[in-house]
C-alpha positions as a Python dict, from the first residue, in 0.01 Angstrom:
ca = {
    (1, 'X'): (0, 0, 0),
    (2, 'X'): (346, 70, -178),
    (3, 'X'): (573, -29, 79),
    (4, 'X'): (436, -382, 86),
    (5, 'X'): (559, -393, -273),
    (6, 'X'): (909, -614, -309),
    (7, 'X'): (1069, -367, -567),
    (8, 'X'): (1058, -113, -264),
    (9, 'X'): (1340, -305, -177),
    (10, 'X'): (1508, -300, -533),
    (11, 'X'): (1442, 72, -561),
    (12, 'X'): (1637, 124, -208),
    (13, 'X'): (1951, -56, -325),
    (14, 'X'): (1903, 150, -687),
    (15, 'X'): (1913, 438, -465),
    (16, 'X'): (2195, 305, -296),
    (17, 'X'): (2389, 243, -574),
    (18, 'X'): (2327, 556, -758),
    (19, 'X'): (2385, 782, -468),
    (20, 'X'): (2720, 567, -435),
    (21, 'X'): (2797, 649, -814),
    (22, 'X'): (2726, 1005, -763),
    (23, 'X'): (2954, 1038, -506),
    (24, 'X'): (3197, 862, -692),
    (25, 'X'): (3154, 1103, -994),
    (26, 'X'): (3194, 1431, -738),
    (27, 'X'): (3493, 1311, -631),
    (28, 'X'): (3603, 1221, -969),
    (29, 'X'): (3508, 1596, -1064),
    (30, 'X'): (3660, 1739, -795),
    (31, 'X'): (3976, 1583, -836),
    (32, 'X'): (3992, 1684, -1178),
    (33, 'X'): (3920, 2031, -1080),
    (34, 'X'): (4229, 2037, -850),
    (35, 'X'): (4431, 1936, -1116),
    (36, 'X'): (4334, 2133, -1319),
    (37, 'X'): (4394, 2459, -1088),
    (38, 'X'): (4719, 2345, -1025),
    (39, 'X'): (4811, 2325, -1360),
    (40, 'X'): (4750, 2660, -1430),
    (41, 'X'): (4900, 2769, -1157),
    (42, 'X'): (5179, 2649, -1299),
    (43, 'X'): (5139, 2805, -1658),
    (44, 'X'): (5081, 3142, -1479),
    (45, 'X'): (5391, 3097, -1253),
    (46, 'X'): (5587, 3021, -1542),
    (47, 'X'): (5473, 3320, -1719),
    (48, 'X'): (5507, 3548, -1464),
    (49, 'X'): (5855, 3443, -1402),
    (50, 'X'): (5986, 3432, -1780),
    (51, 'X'): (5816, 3788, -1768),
    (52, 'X'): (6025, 3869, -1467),
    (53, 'X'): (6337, 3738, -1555),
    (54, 'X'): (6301, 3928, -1932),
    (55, 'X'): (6279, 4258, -1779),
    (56, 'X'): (6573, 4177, -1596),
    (57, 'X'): (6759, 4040, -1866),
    (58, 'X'): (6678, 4400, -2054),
    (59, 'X'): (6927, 4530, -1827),
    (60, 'X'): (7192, 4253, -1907),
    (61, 'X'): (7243, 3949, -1778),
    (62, 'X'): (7505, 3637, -1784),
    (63, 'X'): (7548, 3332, -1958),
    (64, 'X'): (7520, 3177, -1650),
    (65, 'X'): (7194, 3331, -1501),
    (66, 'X'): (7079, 3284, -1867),
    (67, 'X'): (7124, 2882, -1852),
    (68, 'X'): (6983, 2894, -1465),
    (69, 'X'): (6689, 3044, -1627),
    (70, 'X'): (6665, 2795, -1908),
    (71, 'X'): (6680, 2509, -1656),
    (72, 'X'): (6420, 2659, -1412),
    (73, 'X'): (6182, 2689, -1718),
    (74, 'X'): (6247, 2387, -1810),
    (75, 'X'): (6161, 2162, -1532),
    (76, 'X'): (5863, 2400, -1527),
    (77, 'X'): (5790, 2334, -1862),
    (78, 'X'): (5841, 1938, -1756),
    (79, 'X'): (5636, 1987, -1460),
    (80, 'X'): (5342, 2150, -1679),
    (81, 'X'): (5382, 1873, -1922),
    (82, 'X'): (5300, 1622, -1649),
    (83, 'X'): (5038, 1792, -1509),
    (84, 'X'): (4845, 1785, -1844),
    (85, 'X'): (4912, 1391, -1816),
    (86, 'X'): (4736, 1393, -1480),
    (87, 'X'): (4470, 1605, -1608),
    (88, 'X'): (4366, 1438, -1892),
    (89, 'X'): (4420, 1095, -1674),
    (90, 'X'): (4172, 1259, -1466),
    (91, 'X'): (3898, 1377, -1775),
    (92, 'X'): (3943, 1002, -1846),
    (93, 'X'): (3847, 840, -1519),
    (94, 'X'): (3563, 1095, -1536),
    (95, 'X'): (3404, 1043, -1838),
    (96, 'X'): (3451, 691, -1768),
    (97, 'X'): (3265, 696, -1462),
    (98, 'X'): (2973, 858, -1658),
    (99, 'X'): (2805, 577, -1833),
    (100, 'X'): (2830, 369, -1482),
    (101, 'X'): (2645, 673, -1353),
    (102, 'X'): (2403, 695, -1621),
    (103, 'X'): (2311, 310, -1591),
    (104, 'X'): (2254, 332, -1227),
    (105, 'X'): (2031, 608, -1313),
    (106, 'X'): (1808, 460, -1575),
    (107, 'X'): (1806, 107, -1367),
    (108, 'X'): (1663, 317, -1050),
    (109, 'X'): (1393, 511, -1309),
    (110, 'X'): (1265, 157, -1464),
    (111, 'X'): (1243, 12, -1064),
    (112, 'X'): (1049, 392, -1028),
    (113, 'X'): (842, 314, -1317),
    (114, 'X'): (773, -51, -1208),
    (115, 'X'): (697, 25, -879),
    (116, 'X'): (423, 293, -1045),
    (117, 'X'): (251, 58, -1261),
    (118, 'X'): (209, -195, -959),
    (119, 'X'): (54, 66, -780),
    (120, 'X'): (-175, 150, -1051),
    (121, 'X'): (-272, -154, -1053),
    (122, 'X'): (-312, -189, -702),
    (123, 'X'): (-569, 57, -697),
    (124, 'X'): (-760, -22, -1000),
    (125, 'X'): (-780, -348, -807),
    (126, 'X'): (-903, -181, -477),
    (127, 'X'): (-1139, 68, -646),
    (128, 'X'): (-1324, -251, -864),
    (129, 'X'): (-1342, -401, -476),
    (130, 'X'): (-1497, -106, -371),
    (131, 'X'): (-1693, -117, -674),
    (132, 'X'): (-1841, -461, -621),
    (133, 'X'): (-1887, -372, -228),
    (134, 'X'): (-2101, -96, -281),
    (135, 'X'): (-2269, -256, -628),
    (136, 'X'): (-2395, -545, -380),
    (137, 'X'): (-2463, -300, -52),
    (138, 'X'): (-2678, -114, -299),
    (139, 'X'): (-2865, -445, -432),
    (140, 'X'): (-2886, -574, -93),
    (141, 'X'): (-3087, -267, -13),
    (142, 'X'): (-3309, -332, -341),
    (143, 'X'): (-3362, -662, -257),
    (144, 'X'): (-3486, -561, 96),
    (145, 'X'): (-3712, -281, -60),
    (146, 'X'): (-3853, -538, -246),
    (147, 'X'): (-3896, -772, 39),
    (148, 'X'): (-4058, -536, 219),
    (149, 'X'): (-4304, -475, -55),
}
C-alpha cells in the first residue's frame, strides 16, 4: 500500500540528499585526517632531526652548520605552522558541514515519520472496511436465517 504513497517520493530524494551529505562529510573527515597525519609527520621529523643534529653538535660543530640548522628548522617550523592553518581550515569545513548533515537527517526522519502515520492510517481505514464487509456478510446471513424461518 506504501509505495502508492507520494512522500515515497520525498523520502527517496531525503535519502538522496542525505546519503549525498554523508559522503560529503567522509570526505570532509578524511581530508582532515590527512592533514592531520601530515602534520605530525612533520612535528616528528622535526624532532627527530633537532635530536640528530644535537648529538652531533655534542661533538662540535660550526657556525655555519649551526645557521644551516637554524634555517632547516625554521622553514620546518614555517611549514608546521601552515599545516596547523590547513588543519584547522579543515576542522572548520567539517564542523560546518555538520549541521547541513544533521538537517538532512531530521528532514528524512519527519518524511519517515509521515510516511508511518499515513500508513497507519491506511490500515485503520482498510481494517474498518473489512470491518463493515464482514459486519454486513454476517447480517446478510441473519437476515437469511430469518427468512428462512
Amino acid at each position: 500500500m506504501s509505495k502508492h504513497l507520494p512522500i515515497k517520493t520525498l523520502i527517496n530524494l531525503a535519502e538522496e540528499e542525505l546519503d549525498a551529505a554523508t559522503k560529503k562529510l567522509g570526505k570532509l573527515q578524511q581530508e582532515r585526517n590527512e592533514i592531520e597525519a601530515q602534520l605530525n609527520s612533520l612535528i616528528a621529523y622535526r624532532d627527530e632531526y633537532h635530536a640528530r643534529f644535537t648529538a652531533s653538535a655534542q661533538q662540535g660543530t660550526t657556525a655555519q652548520t649551526l645557521r644551516n640548522f637554524q634555517a632547516f628548522v625554521d622553514t620546518l617550523d614555517a611549514a608546521i605552522g601552515q599545516q596547523r592553518a590547513l588543519l584547522a581550515a579543515g576542522e572548520q569545513r567539517l564542523e560546518a558541514a555538520k549541521p547541513e548533515w544533521r538537517m538532512k537527517k531530521q528532514k528524512l526522519g519527519s518524511y519517515e515519520v509521515l510516511a508511518a502515520r499515513g500508513e497507519a492510517l491506511l490500515q485503520k481505514k482498510a481494517a474498518r472496511v473489512e470491518q463493515r464487509d464482514a459486519d454486513e456478510h454476517a447480517a446478510k446471513i441473519l437476515r437469511m436465517r430469518a427468512e428462512k424461518a
